[in-house]
MDAnalysis code that builds the backbone (N, CA, C; Angstrom):
import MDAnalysis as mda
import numpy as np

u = mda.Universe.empty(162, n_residues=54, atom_resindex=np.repeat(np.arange(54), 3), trajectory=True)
u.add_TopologyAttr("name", ["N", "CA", "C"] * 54)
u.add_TopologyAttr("resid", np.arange(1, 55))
u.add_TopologyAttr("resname", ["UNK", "UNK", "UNK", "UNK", "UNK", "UNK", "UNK", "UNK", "UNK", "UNK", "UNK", "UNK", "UNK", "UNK", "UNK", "UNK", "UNK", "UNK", "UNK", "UNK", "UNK", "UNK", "UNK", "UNK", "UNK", "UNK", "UNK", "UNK", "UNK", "UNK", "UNK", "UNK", "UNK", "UNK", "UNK", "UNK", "UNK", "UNK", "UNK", "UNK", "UNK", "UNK", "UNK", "UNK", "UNK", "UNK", "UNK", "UNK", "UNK", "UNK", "UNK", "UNK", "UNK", "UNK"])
u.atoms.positions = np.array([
    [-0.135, -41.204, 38.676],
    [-0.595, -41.972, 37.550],
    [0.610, -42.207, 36.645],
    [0.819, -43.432, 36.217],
    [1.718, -43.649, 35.131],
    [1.215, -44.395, 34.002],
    [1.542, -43.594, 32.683],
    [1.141, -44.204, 31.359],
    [2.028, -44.854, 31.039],
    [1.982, -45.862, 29.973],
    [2.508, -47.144, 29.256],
    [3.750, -46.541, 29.107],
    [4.502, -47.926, 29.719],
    [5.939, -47.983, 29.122],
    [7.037, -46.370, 30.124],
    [6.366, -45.831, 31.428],
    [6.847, -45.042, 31.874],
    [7.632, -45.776, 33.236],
    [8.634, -45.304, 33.918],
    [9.521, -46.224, 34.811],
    [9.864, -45.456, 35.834],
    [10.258, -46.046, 36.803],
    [10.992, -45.046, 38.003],
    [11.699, -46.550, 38.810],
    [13.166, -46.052, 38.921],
    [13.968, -47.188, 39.231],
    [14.963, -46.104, 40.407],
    [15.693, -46.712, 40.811],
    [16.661, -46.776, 42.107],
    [15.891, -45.711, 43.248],
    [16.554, -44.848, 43.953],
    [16.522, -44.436, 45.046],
    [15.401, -42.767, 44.255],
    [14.364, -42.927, 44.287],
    [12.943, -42.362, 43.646],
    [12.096, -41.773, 44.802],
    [11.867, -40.354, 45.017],
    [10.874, -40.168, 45.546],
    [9.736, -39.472, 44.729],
    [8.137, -39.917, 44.258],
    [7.833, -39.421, 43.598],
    [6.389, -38.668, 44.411],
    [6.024, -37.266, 44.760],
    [4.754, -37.159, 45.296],
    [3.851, -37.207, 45.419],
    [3.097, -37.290, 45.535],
    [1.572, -36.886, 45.374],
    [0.590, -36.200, 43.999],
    [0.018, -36.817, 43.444],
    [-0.828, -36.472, 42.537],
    [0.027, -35.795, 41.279],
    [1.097, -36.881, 40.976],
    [2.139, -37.101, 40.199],
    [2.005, -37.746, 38.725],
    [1.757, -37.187, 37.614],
    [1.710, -37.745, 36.755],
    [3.073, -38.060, 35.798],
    [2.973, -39.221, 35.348],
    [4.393, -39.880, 34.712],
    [3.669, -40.275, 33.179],
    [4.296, -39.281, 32.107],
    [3.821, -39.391, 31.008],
    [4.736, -40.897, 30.237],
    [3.702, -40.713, 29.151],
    [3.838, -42.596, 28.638],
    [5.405, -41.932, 28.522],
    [6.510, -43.054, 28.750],
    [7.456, -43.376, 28.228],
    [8.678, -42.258, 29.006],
    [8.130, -41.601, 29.954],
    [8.912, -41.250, 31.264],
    [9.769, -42.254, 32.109],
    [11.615, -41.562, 31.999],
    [12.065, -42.606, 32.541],
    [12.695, -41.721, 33.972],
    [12.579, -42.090, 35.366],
    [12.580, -40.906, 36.134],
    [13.791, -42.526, 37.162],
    [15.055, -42.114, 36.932],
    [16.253, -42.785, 37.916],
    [16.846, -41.906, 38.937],
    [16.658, -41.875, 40.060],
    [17.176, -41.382, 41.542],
    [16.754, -39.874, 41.116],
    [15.287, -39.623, 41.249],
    [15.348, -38.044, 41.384],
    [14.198, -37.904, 42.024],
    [13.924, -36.985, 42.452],
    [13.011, -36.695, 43.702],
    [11.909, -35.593, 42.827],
    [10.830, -36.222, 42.519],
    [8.975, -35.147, 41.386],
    [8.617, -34.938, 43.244],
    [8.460, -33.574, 42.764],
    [7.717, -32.935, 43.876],
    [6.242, -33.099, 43.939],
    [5.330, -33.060, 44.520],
    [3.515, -33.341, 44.618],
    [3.036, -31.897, 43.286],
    [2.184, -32.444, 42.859],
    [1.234, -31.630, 41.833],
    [2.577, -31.678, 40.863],
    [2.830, -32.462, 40.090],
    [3.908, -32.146, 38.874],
    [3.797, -33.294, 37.985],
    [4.029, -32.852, 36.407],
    [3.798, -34.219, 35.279],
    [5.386, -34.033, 34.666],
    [5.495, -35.140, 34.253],
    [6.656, -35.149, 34.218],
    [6.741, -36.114, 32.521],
    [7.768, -35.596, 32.033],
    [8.246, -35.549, 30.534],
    [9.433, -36.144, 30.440],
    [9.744, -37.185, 29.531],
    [11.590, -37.712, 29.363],
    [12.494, -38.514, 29.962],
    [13.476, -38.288, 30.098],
    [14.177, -39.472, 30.828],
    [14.983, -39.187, 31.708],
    [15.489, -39.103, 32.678],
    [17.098, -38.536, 33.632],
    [18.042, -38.772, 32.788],
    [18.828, -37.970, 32.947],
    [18.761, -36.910, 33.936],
    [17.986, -35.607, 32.899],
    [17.309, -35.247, 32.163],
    [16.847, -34.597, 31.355],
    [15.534, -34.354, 31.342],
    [14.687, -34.675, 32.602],
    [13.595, -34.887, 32.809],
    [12.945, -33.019, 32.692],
    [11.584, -33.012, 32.184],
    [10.900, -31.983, 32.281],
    [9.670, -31.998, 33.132],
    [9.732, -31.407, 34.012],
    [8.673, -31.661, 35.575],
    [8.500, -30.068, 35.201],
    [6.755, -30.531, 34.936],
    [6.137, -28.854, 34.906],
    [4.863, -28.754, 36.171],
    [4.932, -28.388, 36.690],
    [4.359, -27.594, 38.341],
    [2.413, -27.730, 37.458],
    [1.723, -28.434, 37.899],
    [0.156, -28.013, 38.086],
    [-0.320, -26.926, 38.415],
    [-0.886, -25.962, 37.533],
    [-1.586, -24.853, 38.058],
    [-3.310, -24.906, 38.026],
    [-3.476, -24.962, 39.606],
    [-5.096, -25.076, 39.622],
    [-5.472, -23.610, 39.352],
    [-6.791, -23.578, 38.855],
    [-7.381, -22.459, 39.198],
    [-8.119, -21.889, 40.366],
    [-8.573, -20.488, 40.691],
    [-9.114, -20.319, 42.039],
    [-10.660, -21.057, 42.354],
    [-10.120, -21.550, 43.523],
    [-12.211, -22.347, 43.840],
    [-12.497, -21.324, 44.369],
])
């Protein structure tokens, strides 16, 4: 999911059930699956999803 005004430009891999907060700028870096992500490159803050137990 990406909110307003958030970007991902050149050589980007982003995973699975990936959230890109408004105004996230993410240039040649590789978000791993289950991670939201904060800021701009290279300074980006990618914090890990913690589910709880089913």
């Amino acid at each position: 999911m990406m909110y307003s005004n958030s970007k991902v430009l050149g050589r980007s891999h982003i995973g699975d059930y990936v959230t890109l907060s408004a105004n996230a700028y993410v240039i040649n870096e590789d978000i791993p699956d289950n991670c939201m992500v904060f800021g701009q490159s290279p300074n980006l803050i990618i914090k890990k999803r913690v589910h709880g137990s089913d």
